[in-house]
N, CA, C and O atoms as CSV, one atom per row, in Angstrom:
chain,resi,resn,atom,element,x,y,z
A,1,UNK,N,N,-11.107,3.690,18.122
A,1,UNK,CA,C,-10.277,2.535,18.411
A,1,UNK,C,C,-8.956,2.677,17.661
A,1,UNK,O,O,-8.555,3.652,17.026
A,2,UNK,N,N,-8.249,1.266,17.908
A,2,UNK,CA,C,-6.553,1.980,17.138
A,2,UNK,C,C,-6.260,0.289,16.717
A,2,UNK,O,O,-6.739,-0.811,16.994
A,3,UNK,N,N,-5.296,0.790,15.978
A,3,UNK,CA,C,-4.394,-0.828,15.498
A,3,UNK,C,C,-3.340,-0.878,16.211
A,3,UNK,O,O,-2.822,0.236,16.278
A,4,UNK,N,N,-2.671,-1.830,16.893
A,4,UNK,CA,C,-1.469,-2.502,17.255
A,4,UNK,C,C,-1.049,-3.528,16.745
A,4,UNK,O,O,-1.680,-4.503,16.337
A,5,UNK,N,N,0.577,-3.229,16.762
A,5,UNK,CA,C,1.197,-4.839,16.201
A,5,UNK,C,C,1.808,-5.267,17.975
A,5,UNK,O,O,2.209,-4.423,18.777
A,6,UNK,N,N,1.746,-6.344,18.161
A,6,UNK,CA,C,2.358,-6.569,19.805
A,6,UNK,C,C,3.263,-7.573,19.237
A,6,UNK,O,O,3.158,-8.391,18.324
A,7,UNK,N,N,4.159,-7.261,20.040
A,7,UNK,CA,C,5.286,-8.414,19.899
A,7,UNK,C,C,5.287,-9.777,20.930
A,7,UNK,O,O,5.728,-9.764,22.079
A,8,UNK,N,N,4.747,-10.837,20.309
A,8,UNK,CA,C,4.433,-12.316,21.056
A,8,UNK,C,C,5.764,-12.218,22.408
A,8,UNK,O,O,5.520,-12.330,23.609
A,9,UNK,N,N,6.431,-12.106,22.115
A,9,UNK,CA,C,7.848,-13.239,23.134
A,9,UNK,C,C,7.225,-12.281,24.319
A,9,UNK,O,O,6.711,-12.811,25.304
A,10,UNK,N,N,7.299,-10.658,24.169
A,10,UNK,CA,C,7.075,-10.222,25.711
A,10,UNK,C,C,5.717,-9.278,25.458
A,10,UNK,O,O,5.397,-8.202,25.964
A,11,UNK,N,N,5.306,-9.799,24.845
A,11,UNK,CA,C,3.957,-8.449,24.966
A,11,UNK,C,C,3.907,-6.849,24.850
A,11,UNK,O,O,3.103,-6.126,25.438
A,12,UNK,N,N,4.822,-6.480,24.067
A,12,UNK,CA,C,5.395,-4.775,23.906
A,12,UNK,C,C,4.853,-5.165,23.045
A,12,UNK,O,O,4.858,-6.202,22.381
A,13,UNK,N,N,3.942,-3.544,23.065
A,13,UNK,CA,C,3.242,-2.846,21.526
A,13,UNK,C,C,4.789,-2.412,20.324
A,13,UNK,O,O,5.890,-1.996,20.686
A,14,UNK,N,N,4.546,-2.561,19.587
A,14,UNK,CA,C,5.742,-2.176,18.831
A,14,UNK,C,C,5.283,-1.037,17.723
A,14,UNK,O,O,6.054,-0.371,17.032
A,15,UNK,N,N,4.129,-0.987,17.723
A,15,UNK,CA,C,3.555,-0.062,16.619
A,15,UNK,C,C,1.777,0.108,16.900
A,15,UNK,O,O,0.974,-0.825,16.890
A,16,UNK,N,N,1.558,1.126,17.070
A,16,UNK,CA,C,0.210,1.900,16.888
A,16,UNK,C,C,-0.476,2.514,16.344
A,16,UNK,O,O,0.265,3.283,15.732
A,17,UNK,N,N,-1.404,2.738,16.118
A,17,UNK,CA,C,-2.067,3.789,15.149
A,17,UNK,C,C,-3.272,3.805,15.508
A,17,UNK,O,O,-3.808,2.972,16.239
A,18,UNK,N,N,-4.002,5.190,14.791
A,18,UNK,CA,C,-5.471,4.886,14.147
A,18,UNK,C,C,-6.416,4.133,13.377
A,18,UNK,O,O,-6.304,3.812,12.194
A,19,UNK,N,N,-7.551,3.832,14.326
A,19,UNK,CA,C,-8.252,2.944,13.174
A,19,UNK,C,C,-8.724,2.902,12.202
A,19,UNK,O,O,-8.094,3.814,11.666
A,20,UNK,N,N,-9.274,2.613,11.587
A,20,UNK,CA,C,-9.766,3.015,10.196
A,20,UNK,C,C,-11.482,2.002,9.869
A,20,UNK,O,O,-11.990,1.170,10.621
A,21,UNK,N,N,-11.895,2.391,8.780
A,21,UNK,CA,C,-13.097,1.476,8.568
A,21,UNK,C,C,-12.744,-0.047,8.241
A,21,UNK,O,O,-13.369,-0.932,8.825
A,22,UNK,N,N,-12.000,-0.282,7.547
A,22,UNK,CA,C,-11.533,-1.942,7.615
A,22,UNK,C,C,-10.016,-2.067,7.991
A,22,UNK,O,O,-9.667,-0.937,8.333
A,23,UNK,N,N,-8.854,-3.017,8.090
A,23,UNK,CA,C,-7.471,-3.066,8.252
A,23,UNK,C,C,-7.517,-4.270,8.364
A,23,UNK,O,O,-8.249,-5.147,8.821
A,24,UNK,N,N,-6.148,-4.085,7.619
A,24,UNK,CA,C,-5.446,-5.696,7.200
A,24,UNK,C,C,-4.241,-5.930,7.454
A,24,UNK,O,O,-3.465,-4.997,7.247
A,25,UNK,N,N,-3.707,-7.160,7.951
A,25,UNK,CA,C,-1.982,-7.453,8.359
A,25,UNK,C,C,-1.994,-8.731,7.767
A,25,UNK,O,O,-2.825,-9.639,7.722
A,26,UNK,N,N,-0.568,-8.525,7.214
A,26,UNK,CA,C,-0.045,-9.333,6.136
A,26,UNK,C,C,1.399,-9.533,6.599
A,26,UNK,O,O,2.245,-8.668,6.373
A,27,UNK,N,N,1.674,-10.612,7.212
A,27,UNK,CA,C,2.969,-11.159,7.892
A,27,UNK,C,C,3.649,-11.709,6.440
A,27,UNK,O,O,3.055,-12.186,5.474
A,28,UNK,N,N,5.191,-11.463,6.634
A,28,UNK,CA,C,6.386,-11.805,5.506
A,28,UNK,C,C,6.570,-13.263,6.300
A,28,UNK,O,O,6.422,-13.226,7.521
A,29,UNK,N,N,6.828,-14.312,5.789
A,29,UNK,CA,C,7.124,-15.287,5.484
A,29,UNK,C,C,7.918,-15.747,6.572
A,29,UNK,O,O,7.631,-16.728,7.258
A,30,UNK,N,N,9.050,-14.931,6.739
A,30,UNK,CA,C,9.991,-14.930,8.278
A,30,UNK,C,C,9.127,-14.341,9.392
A,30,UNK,O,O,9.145,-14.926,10.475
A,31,UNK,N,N,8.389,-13.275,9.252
A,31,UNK,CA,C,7.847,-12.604,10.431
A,31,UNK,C,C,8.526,-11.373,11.034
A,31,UNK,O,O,8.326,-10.886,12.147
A,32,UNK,N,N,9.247,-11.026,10.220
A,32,UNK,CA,C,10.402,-9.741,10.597
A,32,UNK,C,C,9.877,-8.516,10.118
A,32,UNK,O,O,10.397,-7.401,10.183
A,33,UNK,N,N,8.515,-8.931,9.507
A,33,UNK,CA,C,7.978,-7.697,9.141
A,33,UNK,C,C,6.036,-7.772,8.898
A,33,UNK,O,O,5.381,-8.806,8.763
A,34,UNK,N,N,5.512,-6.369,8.907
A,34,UNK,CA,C,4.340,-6.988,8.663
A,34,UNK,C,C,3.634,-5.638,8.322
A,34,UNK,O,O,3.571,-4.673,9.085
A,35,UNK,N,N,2.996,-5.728,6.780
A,35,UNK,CA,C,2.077,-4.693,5.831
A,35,UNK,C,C,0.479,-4.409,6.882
A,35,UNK,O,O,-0.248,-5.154,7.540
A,36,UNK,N,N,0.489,-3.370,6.661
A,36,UNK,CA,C,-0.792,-3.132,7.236
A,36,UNK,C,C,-1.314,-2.511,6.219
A,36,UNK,O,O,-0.592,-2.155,5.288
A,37,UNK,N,N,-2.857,-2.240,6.224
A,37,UNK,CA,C,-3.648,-1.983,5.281
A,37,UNK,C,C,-4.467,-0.852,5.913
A,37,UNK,O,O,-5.228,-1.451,6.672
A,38,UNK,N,N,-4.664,0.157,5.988
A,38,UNK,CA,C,-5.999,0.807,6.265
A,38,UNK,C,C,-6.517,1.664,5.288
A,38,UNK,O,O,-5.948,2.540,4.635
A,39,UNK,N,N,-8.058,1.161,5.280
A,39,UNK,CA,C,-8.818,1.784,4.623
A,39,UNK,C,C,-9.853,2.884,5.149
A,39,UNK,O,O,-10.356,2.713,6.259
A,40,UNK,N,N,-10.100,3.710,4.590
A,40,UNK,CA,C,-11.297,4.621,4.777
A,40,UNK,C,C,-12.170,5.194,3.630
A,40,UNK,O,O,-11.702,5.057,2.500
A,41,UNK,N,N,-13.062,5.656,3.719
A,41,UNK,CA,C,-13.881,5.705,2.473
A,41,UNK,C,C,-13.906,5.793,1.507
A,41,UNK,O,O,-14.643,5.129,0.778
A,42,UNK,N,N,-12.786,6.995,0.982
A,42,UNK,CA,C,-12.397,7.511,0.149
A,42,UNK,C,C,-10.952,6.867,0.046
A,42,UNK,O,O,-10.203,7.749,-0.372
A,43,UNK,N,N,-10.422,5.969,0.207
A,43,UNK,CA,C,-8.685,5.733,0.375
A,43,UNK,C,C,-8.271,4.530,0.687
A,43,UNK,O,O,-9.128,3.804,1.191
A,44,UNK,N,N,-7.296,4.124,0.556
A,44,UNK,CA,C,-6.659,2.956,0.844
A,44,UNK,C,C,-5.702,3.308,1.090
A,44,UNK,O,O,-5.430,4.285,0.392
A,45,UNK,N,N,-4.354,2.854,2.268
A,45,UNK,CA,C,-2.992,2.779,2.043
A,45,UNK,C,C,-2.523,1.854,2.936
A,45,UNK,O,O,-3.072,1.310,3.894
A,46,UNK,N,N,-1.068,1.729,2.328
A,46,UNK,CA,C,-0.749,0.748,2.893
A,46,UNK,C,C,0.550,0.932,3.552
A,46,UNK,O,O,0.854,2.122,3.643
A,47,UNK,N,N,1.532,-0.010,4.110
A,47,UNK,CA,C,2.943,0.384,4.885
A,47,UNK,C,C,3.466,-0.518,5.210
A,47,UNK,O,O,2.798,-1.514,4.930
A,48,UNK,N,N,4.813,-0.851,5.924
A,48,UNK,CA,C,5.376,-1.616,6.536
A,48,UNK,C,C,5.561,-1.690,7.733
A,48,UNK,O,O,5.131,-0.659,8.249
A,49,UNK,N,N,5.902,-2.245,8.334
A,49,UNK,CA,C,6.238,-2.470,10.392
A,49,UNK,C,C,7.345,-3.164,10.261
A,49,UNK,O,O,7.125,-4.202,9.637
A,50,UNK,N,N,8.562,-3.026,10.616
A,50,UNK,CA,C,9.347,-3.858,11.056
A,50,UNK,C,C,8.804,-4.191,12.371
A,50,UNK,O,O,8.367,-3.263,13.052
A,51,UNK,N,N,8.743,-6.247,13.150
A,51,UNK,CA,C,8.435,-6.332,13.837
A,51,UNK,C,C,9.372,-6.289,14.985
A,51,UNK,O,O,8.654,-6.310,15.985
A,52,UNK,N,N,10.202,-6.255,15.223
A,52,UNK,CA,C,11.319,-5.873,15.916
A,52,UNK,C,C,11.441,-5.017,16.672
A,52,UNK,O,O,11.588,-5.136,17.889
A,53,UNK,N,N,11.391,-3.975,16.005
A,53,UNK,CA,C,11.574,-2.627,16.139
A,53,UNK,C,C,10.568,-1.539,16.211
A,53,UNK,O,O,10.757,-0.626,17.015
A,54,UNK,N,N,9.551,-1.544,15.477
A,54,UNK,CA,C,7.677,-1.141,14.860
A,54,UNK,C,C,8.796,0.089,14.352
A,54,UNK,O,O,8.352,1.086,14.920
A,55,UNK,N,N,9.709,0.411,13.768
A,55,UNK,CA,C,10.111,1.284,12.531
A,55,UNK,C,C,9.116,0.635,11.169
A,55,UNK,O,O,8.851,-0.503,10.783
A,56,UNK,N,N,8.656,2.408,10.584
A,56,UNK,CA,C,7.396,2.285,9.769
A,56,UNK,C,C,8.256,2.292,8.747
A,56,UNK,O,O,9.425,2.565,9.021
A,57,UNK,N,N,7.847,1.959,7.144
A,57,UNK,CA,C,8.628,1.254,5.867
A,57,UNK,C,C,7.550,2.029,4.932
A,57,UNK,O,O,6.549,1.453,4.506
A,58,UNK,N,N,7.798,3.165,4.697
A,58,UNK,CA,C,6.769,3.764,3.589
A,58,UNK,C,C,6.753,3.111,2.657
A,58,UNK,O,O,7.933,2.871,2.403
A,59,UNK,N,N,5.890,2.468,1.677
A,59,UNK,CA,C,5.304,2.096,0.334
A,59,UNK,C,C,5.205,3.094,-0.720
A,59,UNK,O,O,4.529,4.110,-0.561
A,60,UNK,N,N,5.988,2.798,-2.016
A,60,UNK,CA,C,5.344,3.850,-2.918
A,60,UNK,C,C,4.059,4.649,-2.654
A,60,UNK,O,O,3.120,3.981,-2.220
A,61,UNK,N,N,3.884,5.769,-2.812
A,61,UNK,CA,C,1.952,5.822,-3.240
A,61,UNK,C,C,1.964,6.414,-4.440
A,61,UNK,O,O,2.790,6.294,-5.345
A,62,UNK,N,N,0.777,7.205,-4.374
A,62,UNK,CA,C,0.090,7.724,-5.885
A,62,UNK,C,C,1.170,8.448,-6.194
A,62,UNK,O,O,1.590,8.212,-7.327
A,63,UNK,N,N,1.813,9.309,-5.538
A,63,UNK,CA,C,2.809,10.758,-6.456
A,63,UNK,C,C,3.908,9.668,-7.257
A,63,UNK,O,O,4.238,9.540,-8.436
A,64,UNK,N,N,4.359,8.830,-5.745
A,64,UNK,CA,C,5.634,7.749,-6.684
A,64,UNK,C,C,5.203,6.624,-7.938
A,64,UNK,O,O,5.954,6.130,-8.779
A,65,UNK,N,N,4.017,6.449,-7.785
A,65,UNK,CA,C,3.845,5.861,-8.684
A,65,UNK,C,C,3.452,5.807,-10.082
A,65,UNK,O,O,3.873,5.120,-11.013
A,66,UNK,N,N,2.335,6.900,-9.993
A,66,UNK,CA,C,1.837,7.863,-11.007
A,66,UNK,C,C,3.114,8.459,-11.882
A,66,UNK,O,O,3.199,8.512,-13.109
A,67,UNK,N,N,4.283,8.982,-10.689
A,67,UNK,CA,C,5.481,9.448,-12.133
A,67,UNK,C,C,5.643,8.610,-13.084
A,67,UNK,O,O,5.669,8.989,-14.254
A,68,UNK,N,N,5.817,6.967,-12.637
A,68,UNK,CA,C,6.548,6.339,-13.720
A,68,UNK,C,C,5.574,5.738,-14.528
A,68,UNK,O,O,5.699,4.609,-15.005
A,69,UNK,N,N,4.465,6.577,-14.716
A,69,UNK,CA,C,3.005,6.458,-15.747
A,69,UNK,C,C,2.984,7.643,-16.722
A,69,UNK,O,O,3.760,8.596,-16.645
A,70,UNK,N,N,2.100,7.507,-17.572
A,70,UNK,CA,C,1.935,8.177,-19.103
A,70,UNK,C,C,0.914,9.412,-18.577
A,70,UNK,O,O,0.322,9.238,-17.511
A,71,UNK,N,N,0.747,10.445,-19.201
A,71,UNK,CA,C,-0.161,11.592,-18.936
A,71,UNK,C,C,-1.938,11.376,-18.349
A,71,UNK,O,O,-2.813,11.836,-17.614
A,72,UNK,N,N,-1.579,10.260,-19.381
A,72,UNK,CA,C,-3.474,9.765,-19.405
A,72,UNK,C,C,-3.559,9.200,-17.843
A,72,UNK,O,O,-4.347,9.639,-17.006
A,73,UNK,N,N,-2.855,8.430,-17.679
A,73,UNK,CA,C,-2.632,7.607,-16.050
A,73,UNK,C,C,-2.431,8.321,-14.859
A,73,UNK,O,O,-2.311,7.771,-13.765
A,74,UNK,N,N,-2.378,9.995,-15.117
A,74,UNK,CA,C,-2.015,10.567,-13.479
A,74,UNK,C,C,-3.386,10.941,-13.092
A,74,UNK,O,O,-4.284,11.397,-13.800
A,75,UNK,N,N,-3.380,10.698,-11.990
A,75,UNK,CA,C,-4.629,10.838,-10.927
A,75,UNK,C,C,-5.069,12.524,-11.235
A,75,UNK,O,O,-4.447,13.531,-11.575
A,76,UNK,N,N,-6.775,12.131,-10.843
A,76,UNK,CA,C,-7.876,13.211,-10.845
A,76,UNK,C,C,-7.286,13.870,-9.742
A,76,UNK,O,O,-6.803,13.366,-8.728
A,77,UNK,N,N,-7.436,15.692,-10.237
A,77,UNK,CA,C,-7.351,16.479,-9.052
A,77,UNK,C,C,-8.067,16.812,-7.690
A,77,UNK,O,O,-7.594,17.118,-6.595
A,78,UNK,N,N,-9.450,16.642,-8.150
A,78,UNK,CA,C,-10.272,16.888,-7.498
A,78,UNK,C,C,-10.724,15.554,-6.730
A,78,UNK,O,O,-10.814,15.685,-5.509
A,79,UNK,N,N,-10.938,14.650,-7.110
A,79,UNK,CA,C,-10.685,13.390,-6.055
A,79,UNK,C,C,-10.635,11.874,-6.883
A,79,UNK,O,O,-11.408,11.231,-7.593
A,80,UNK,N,N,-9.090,11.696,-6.282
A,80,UNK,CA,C,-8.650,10.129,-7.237
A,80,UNK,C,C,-8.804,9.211,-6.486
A,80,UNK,O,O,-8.215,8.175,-6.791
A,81,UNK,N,N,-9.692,9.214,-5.147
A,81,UNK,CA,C,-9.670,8.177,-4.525
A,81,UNK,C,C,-8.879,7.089,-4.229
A,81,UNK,O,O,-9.604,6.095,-4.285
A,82,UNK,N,N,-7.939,6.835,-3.991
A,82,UNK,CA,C,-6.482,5.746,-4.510
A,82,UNK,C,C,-6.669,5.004,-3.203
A,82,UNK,O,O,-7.025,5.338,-2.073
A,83,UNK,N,N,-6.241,3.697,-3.869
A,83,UNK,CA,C,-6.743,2.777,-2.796
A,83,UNK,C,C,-4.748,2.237,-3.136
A,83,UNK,O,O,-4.042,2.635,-4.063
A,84,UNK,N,N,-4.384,1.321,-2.079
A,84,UNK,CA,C,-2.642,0.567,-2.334
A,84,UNK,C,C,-3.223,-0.316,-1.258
A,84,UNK,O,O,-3.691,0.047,-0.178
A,85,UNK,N,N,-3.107,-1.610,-1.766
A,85,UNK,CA,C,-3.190,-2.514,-0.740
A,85,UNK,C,C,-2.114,-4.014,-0.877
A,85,UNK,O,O,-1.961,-4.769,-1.837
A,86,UNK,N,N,-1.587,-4.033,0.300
A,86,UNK,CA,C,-0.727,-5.182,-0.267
A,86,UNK,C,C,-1.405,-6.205,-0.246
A,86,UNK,O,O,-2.541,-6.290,0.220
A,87,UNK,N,N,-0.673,-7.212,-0.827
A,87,UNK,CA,C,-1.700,-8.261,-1.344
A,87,UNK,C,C,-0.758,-9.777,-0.765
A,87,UNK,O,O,-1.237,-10.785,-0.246
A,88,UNK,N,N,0.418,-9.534,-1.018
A,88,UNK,CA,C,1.328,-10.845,-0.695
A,88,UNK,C,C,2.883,-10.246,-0.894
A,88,UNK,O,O,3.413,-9.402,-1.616
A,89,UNK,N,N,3.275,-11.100,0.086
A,89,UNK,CA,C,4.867,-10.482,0.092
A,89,UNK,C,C,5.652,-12.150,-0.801
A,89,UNK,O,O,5.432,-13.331,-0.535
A,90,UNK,N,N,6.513,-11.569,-1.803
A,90,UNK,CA,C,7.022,-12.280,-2.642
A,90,UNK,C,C,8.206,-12.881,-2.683
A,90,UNK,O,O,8.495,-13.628,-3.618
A,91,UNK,N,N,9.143,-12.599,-1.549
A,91,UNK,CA,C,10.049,-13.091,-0.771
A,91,UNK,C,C,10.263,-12.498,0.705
A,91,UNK,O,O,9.206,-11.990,1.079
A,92,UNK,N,N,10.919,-12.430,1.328
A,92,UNK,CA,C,11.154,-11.948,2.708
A,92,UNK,C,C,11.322,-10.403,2.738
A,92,UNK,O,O,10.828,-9.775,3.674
A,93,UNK,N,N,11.914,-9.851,1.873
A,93,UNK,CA,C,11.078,-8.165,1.916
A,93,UNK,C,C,11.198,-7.616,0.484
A,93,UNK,O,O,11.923,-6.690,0.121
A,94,UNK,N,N,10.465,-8.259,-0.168
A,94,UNK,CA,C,9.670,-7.821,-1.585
A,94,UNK,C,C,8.495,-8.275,-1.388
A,94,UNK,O,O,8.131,-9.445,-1.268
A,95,UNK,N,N,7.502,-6.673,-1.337
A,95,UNK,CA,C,5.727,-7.040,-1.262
A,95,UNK,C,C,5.180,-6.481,-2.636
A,95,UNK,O,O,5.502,-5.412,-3.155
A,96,UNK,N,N,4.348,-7.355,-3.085
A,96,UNK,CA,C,3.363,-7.288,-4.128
A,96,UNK,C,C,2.373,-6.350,-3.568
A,96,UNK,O,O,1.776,-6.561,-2.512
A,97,UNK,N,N,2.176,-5.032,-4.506
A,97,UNK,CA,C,1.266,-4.127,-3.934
A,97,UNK,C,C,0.391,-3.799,-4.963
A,97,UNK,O,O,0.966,-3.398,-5.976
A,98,UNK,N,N,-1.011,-3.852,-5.025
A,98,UNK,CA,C,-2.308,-3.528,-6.051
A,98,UNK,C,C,-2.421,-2.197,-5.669
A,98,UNK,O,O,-2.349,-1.765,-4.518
A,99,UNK,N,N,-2.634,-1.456,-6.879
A,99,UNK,CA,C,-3.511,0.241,-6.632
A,99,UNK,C,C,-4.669,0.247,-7.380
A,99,UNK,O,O,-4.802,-0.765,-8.069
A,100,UNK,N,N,-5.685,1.192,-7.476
A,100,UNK,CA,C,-5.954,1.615,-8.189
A,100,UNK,C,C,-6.807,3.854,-8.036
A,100,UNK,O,O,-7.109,4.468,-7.012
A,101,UNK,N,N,-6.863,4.208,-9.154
A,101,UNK,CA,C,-7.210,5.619,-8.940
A,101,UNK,C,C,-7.918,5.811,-9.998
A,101,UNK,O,O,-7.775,5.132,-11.015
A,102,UNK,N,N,-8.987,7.012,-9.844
A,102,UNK,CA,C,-9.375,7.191,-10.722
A,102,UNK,C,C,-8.171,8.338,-11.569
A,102,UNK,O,O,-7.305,8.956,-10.949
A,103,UNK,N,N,-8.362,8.415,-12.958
A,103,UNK,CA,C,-7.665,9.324,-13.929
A,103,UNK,C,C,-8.197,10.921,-13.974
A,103,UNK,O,O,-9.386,11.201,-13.825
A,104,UNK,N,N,-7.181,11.896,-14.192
A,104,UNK,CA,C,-7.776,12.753,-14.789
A,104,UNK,C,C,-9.064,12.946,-15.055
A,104,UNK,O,O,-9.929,13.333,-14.270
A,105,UNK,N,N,-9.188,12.633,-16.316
A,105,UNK,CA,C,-10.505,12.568,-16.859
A,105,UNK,C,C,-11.872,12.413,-16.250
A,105,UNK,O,O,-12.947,12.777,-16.726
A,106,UNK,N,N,-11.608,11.751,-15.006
A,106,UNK,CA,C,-12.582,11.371,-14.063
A,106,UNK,C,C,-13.761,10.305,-14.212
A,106,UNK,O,O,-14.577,9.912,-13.378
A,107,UNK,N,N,-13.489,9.812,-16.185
A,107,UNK,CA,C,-14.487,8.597,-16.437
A,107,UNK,C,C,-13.558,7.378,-16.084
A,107,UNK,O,O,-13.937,6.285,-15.662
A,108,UNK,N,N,-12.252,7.783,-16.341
A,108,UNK,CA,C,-11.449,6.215,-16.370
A,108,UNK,C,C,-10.719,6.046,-14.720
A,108,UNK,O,O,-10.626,6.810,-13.759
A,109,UNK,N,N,-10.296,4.668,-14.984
A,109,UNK,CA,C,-9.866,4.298,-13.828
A,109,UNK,C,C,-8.269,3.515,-13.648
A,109,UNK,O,O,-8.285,2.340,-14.015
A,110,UNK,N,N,-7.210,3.916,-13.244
A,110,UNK,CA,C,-6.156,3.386,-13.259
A,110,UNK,C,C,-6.017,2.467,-12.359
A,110,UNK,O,O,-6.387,2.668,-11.203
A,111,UNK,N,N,-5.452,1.294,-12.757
A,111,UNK,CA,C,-4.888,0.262,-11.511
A,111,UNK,C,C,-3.769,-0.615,-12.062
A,111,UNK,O,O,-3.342,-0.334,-13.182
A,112,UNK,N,N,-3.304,-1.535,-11.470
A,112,UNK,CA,C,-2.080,-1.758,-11.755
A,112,UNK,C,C,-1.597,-2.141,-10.090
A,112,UNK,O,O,-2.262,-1.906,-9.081
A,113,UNK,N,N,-0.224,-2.804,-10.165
A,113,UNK,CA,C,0.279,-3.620,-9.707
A,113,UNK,C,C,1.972,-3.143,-9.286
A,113,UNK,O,O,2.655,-2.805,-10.252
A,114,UNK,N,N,2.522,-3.116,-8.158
A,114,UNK,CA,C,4.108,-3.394,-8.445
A,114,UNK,C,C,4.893,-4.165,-7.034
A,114,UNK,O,O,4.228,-4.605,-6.096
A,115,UNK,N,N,6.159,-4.219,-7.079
A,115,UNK,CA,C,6.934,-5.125,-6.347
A,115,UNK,C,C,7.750,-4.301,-5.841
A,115,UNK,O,O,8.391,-3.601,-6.626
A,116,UNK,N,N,7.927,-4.171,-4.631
A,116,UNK,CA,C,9.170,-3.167,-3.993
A,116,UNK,C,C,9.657,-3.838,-2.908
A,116,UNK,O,O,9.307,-4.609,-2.015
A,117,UNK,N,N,10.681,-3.193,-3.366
A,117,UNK,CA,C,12.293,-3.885,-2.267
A,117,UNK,C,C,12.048,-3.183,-1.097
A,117,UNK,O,O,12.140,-1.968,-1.273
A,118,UNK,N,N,11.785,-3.496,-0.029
A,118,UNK,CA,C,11.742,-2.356,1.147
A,118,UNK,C,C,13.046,-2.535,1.989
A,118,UNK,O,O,13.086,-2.344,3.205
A,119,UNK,N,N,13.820,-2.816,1.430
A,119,UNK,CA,C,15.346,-3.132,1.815
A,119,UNK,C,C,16.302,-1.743,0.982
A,119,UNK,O,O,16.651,-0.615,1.328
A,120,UNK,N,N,16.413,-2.365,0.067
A,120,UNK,CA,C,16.720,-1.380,-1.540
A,120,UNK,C,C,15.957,-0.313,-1.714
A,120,UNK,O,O,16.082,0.358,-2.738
A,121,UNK,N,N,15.110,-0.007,-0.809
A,121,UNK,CA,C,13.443,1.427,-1.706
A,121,UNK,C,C,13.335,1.347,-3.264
A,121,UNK,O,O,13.206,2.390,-3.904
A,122,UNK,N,N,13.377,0.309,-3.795
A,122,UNK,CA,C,13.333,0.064,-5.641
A,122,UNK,C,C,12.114,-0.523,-5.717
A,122,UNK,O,O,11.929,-1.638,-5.228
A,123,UNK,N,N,11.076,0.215,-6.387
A,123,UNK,CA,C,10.022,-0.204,-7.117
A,123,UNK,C,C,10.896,-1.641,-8.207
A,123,UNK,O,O,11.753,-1.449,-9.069
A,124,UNK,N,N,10.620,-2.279,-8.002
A,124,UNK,CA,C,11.169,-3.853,-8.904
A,124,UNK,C,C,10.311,-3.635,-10.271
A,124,UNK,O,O,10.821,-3.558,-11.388
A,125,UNK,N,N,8.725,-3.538,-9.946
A,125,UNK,CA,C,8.549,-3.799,-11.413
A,125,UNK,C,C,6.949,-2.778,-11.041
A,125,UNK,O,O,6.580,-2.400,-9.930
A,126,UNK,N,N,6.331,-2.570,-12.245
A,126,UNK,CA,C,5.039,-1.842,-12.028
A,126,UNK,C,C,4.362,-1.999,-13.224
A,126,UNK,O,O,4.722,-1.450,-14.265
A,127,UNK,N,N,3.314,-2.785,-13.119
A,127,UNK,CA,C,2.326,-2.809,-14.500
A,127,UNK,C,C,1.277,-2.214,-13.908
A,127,UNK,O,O,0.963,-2.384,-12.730
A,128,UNK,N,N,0.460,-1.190,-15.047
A,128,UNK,CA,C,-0.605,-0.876,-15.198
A,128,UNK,C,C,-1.875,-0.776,-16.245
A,128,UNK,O,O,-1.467,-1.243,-17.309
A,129,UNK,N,N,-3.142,-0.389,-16.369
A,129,UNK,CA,C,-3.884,-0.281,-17.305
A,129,UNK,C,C,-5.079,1.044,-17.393
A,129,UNK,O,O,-5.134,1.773,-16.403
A,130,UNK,N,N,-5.664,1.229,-18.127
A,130,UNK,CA,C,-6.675,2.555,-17.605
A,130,UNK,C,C,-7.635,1.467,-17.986
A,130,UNK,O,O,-7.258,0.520,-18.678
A,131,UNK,N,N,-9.559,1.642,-17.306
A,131,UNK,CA,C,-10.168,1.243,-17.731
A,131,UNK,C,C,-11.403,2.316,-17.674
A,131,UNK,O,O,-11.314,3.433,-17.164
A,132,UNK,N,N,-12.704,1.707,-18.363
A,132,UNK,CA,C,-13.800,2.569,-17.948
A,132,UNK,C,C,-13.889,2.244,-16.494
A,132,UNK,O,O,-13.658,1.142,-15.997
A,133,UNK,N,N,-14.377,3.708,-15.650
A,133,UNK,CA,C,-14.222,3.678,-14.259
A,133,UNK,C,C,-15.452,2.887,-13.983
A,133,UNK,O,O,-16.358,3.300,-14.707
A,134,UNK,N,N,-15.890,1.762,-13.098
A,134,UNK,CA,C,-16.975,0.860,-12.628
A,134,UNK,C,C,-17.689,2.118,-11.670
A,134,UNK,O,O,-17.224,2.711,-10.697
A,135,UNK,N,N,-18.848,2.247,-12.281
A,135,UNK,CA,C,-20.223,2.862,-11.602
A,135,UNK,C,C,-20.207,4.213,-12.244
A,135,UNK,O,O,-21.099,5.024,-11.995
């Protein structure tokens, strides 16, 4: 099966894809845009749609985000599983985006939080933490 965004006024698909095991849409406030979520077993990611247009709006991921982290915080080689899911858009195109990965080390677990301009491409802000990895 696949995801579509359709555009209400005339019924044009504006954006398509593959499905995934769960997916999520997260409309901006105006409606000029809208985060999708897909997940699969191992992964999470996330993106933008302009609805207008269905031009795609890449989201930080792990490589961009992981740089502006400490040694201990960059993702396992062998599998960091990284999930990015948006969570809420914080004005009309600044979205609040959750990650998390496992570390290096492969006991701990990174996650953390940031805000990006998808206007500007500026990560706004990015907090994170390591923890013991759950399970």
């Amino acid at each position: 099966q696949g995801l579509r965004v359709i555009r209400n006024s005339d019924e044009a698909i504006v954006w398509n894809g593959d499905g995934y095991y769960s997916a999520e849409f997260l409309w901006s406030n105006d409606s000029k845009y809208v985060a999708v979520y897909r997940e699969a077993r191992i992964y999470g990611e996330c993106f933008v749609v302009a609805a207008d247009t269905g031009k795609v709006i890449e989201l930080p991921d792990m490589g961009t985000v992981s740089a502006q982290l400490d040694v201990a915080s960059q993702p396992a080689t062998n599998r960091p599983d990284p999930y990015f899911k948006a969570m809420e858009w914080v004005d009309d195109t600044t979205i609040h985006v959750n990650y998390h990965w496992i570390s290096q080390e492969g006991k701990k677990e990174v996650s953390g939080t940031y805000e990006y301009d998808i206007i500007n491409g500026d990560i706004v802000s990015n907090t994170s933490k390591i923890s013991d990895s759950p399970g």
